[in-house]
N, C-alpha and C positions, 0 to 999 in steps of 0.2 A: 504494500500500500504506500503511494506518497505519503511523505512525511508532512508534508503541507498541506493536506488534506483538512480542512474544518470537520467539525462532531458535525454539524449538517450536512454538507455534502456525502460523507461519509454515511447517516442516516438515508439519503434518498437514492445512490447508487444502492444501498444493501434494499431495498423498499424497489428500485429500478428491476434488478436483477431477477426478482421476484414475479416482475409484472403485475407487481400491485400498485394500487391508488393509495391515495395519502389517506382517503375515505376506509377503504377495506384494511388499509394495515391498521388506521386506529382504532375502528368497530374491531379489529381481532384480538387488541388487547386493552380494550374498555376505555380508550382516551376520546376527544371527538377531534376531529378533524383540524380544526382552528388552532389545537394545542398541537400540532404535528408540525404543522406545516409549520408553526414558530420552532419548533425545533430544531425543525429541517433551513429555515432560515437566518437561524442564529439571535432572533430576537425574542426571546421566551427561555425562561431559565428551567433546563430538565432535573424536575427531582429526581432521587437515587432509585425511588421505586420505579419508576419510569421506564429511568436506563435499563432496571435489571428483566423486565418487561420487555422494552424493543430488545436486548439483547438475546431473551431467550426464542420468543415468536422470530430473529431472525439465526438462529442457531450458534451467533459468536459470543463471544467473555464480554463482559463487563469490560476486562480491562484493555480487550480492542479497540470498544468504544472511544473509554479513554486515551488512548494512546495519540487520537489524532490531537486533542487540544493540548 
């Protein structure tokens, strides 16, 4: 993975990959949509539980996540 990579890009390439919508990944792990796409843009701060959420519905560690910021 680039090193330069933001938690959001990082978030919507693993959401890309997928072929899912911003809609269906957040309906799959109880968030709504509006709160993703902050995610995915960097402006909306992800709580832990969150992370540990998108991390498991998209199969990688927490500290993958972590690693881009």
């Amino acid at each position: 993975m680039n090193s330069t990579m933001t938690l959001g890009a990082h978030l919507r390439r693993l959401r890309a990959a997928r072929g899912l919508s911003q809609a269906e990944a957040a309906d799959s792990i109880g968030i709504s949509q509006t709160s993703l796409s902050g995610y995915e843009r960097g402006t909306a701060q992800m709580p832990f539980t969150v992370a540990v959420l998108l991390a498991d519905f998209y199969g990688v560690s927490v500290d993958d996540l972590a690693e881009v910021v």
